[in-house]
C-alpha positions as CSV (number, residue, x, y, z in Angstrom):
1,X,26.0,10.3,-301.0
2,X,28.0,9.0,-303.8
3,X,31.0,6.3,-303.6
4,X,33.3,5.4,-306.7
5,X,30.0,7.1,-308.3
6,X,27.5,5.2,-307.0
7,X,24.6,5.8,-304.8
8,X,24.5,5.6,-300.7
9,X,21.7,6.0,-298.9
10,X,23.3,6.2,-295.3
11,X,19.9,6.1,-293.8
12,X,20.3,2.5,-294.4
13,X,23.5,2.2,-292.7
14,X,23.9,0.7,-289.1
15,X,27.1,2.1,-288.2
16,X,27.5,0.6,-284.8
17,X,26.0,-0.5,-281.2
18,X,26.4,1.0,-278.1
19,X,24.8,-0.3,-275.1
20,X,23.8,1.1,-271.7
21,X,23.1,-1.6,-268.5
22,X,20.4,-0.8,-266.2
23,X,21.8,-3.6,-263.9
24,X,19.4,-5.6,-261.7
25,X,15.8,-4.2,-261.6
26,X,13.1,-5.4,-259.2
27,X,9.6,-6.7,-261.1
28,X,7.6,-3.7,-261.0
29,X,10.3,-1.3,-260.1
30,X,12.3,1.2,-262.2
31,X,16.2,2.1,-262.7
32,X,18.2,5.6,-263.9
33,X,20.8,5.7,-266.0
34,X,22.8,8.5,-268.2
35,X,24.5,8.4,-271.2
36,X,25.9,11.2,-273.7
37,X,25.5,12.1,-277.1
38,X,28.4,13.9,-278.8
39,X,28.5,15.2,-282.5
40,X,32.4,14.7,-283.6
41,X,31.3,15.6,-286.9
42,X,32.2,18.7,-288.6
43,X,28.4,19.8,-289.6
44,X,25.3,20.0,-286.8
45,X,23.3,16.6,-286.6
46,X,19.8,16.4,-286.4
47,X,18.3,13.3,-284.5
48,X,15.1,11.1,-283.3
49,X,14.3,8.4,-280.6
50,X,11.5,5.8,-281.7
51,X,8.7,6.5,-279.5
52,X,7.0,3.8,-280.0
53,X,9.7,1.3,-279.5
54,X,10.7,3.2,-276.5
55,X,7.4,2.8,-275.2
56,X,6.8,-1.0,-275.8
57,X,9.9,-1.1,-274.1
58,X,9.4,1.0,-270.7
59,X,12.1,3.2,-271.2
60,X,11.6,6.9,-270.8
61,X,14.0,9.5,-272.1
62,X,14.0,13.0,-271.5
63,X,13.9,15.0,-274.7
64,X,12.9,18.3,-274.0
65,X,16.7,19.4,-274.7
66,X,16.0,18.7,-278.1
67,X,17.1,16.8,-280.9
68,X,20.1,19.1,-282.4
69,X,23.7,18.8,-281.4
70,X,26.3,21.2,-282.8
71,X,29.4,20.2,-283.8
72,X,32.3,19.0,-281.4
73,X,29.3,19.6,-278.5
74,X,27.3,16.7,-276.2
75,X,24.0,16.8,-274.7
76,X,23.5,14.6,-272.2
77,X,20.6,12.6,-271.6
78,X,19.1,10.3,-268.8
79,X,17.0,7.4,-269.2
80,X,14.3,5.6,-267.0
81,X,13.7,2.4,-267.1
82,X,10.3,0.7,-265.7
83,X,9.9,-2.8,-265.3
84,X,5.8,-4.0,-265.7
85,X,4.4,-6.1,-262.9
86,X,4.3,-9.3,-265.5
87,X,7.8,-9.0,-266.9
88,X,9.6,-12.2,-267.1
89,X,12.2,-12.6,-264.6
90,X,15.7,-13.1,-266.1
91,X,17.8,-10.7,-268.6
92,X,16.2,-8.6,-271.1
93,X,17.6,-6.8,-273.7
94,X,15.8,-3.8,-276.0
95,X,17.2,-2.5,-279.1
96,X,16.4,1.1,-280.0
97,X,17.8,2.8,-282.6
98,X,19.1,6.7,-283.5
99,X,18.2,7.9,-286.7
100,X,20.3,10.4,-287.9
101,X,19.0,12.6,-290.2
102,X,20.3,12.5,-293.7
103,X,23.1,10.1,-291.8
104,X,23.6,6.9,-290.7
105,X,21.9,4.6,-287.7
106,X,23.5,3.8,-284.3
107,X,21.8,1.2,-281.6
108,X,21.3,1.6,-278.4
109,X,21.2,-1.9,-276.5
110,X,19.5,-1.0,-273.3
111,X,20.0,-4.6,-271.0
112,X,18.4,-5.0,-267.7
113,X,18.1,-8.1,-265.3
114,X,14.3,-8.6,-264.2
115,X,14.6,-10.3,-260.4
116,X,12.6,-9.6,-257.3
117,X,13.5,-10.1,-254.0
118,X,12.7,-13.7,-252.4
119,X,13.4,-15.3,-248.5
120,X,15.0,-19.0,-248.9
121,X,13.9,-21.3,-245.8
122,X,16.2,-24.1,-244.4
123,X,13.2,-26.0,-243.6
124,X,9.7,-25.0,-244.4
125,X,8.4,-27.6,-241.6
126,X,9.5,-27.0,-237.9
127,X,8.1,-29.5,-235.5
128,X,8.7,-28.9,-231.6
129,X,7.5,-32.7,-230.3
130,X,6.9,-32.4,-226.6
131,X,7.4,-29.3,-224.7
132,X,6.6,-28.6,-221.3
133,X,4.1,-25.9,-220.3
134,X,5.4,-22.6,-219.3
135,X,8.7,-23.7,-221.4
136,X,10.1,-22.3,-224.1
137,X,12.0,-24.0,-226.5
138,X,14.1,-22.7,-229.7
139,X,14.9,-24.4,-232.8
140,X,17.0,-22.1,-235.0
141,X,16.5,-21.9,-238.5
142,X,18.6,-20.6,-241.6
143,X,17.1,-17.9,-243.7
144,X,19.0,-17.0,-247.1
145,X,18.8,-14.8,-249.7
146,X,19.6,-16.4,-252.9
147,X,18.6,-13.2,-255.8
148,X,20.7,-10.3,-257.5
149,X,19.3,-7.9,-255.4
150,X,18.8,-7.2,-251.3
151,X,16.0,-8.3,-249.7
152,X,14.4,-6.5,-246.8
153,X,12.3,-8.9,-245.1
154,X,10.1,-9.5,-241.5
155,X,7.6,-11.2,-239.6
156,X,4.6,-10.7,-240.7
157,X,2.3,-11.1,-237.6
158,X,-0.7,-9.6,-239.0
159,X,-3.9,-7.9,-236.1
160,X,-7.1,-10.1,-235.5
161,X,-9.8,-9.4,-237.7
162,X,-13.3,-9.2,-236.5
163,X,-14.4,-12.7,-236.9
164,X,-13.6,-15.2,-234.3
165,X,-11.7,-17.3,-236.4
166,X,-9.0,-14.6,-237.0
167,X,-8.9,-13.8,-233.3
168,X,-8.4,-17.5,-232.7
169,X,-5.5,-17.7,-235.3
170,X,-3.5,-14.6,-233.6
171,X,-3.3,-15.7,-229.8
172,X,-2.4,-19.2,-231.3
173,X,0.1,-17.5,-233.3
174,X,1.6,-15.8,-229.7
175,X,2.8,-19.4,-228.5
176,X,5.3,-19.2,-231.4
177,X,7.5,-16.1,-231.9
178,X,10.5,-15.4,-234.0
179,X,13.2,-13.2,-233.4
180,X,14.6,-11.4,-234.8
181,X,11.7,-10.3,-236.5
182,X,12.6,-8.3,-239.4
183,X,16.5,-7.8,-240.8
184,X,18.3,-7.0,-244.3
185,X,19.8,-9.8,-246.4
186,X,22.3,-9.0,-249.3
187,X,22.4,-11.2,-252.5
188,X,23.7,-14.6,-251.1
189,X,24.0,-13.4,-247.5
190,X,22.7,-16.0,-244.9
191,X,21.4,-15.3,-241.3
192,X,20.2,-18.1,-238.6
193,X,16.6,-16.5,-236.6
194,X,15.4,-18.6,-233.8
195,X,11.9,-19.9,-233.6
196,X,10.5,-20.4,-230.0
197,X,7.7,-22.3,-228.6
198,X,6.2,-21.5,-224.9
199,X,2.8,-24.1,-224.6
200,X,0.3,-22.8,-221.9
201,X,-1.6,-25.9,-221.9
202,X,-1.6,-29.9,-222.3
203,X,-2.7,-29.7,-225.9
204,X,-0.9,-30.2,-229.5
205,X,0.1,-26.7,-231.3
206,X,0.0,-25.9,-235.0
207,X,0.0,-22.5,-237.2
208,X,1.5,-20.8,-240.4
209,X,4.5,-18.0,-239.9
210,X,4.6,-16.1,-242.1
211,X,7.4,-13.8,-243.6
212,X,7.3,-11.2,-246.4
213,X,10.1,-9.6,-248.8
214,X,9.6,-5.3,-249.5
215,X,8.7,-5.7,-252.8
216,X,7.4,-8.8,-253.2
217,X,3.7,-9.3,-252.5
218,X,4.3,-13.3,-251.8
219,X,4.1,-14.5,-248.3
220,X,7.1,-17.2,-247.3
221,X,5.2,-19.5,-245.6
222,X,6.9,-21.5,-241.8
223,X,4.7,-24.3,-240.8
224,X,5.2,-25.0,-236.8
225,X,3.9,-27.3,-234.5
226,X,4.4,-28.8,-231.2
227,X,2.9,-30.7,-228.5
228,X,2.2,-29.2,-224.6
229,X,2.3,-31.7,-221.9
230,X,1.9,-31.0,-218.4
231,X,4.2,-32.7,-215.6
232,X,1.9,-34.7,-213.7
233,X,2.2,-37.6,-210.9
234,X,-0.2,-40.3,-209.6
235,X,-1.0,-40.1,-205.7
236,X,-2.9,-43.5,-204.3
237,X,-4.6,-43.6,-202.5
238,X,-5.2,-39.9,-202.8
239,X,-6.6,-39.1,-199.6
240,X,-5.2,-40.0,-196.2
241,X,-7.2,-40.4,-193.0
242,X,-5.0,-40.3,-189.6
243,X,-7.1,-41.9,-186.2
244,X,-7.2,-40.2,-183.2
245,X,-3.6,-39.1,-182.4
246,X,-1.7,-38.2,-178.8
247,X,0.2,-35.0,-178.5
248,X,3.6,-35.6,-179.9
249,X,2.9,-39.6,-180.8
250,X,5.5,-40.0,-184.0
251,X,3.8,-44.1,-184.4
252,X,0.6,-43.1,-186.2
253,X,2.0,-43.1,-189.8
254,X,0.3,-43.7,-193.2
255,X,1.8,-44.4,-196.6
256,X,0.8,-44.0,-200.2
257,X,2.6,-44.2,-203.4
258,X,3.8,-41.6,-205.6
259,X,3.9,-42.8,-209.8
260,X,5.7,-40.7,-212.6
261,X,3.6,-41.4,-215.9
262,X,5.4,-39.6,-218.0
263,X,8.1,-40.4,-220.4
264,X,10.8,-38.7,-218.8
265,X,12.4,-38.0,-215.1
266,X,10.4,-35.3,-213.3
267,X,11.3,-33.9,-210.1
268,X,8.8,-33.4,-206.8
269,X,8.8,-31.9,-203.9
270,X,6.7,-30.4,-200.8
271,X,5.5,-26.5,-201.3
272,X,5.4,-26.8,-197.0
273,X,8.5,-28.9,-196.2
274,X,10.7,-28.2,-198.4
275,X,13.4,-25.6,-197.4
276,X,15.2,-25.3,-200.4
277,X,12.2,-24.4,-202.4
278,X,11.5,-21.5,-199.9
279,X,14.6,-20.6,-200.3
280,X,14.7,-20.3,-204.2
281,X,11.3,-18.8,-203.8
282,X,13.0,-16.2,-202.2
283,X,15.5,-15.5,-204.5
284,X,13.6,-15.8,-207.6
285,X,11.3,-12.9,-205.9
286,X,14.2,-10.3,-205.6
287,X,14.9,-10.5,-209.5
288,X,14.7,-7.1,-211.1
289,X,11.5,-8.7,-213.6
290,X,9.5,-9.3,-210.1
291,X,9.5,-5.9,-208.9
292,X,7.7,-3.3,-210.4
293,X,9.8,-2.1,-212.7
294,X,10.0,-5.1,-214.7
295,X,6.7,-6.1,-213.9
296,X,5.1,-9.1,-215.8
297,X,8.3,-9.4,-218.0
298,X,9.3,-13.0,-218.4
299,X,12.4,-14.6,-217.4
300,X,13.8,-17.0,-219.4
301,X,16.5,-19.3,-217.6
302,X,18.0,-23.0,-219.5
303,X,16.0,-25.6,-218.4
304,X,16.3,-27.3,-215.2
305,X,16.7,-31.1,-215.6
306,X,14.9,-33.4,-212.8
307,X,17.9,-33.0,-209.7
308,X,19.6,-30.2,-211.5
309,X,20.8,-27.1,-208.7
310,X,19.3,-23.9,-208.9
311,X,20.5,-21.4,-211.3
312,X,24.3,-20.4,-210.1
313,X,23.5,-17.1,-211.9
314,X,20.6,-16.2,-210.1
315,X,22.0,-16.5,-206.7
């Protein structure tokens, strides 16, 4: 092409830059988008994609419609872009460019934003102290989701293995239990799960929760631990020996002393004598989770503190 008489070669002309935004894409994952090419000229255009930029790039575009357009007509044309596993998190950009033939070059900046979904912890530590057997106390935590992109998360409680040691780790791991135990986060979306902890026996408690992220193979790791105790009291002398009594005699008594040795107030009474214990007996056996429809269903009441009344809800 010729100017004022001299010489153009418009193949090495960059006439301008367009770009298309595949948005946020998950590490690994791929995204869709469309874009249209139309020929405003007044002569048919002839034009190529760089393969092998496209390719380094992980972008994909269908070109069996081919590489004509008439003029004043538009092909469209949709692109696929694929994110590789080691892609570096952050935003990307890939410059490709459309050579037309005998004509100038236009740029396509194809941008995309490599994340991947992640669980945020309030605390990664969670310790119980001291709970009473058959107990269950909660401790609620704050789970947030801090990425571009929605994260689909849950418990991940996985089945005993064959070895012992496996076996071991999942009926420690039923002590502690989460709920709820799986959910949907949206970018900077918060939620509060409550972590419980029911000791079966006077012993100390510790084991790794974990939680995982759909499409992220990491495991978000929740360290708990906690400490069993067992209400006891100290009879002495703990066996009593009454001499030869008479038929209603009320003088042959015998004492002994009753000591609490734990660290807090603890409440006792007599499973024979006691009537308001037979009573709540009683009542606690007519609940729906005693019969046998709700058999061996547990039934989870706030604690009783030592002279506290019985449950008015219950009654």
């Amino acid at each position: 092409m010729k100017v004022n008489g001299v010489n153009i070669n418009l193949d090495n002309i960059q006439i301008c830059t367009y770009v298309c935004d595949f948005g946020n894409v998950v590490v690994g994952g791929s995204k869709k988008r469309s874009f249209r090419l139309t020929n405003v000229g007044k002569i048919p255009i002839n034009f190529v994609f760089d393969k092998k930029l496209l390719g380094q790039a992980g972008i994909a575009i269908d070109q069996d419609k081919g590489t004509k357009i008439l003029q004043n007509t538009s092909q469209l044309f949709t692109v696929v872009f694929t994110s590789r596993k080691n892609s570096k998190f952050g935003r990307t950009h890939f410059m490709i460019p459309i050579e037309i033939k005998n004509g100038p070059t236009y740029m396509i900046d194809f941008i995309a934003n490599i994340t991947i979904p992640e669980l945020s912890m309030s605390n990664d530590n969670l310790d119980f102290e001291k709970v009473a057997m058959n107990t269950r106390k909660t401790v609620k935590l704050r789970i947030e989701n801090t990425k571009e992109v929605a994260c689909e998360w849950w418990y991940y409680n996985p089945a005993p293995g064959q070895n012992k040691e496996a076996t071991d780790k999942k009926k420690e791991a039923e002590f502690f239990q989460v709920w709820p135990i799986s959910g949907t986060l949206l970018p900077g979306q918060r939620s509060t799960i409550d972590v419980m902890f029911t000791p079966n026996s006077d012993k100390a408690f510790a084991q790794k929760l974990a939680f995982k992220c759909k499409e992220n193979p990491k495991q978000f790791i929740l360290n708990v631990k906690g400490q069993g105790i067992n209400n006891l009291v100290e009879l002495k002398p703990d066996n009593l020996k009454l001499g030869p009594v008479l038929p209603y005699d009320t003088k042959s008594i015998e004492c002994f002393e009753i000591t609490n040795p734990m660290e807090h107030p603890i409440e006792i009474y007599s499973l024979d004598f006691d009537k308001q214990y037979l009573e709540e007996e009683e009542i606690i056996k007519r609940m729906d989770n005693f019969q046998s429809a709700g058999a061996n269903e547990p039934i989870f009441l706030p604690f009783r503190k030592a002279g506290d009344q019985f449950w008015q809800s219950v009654k």
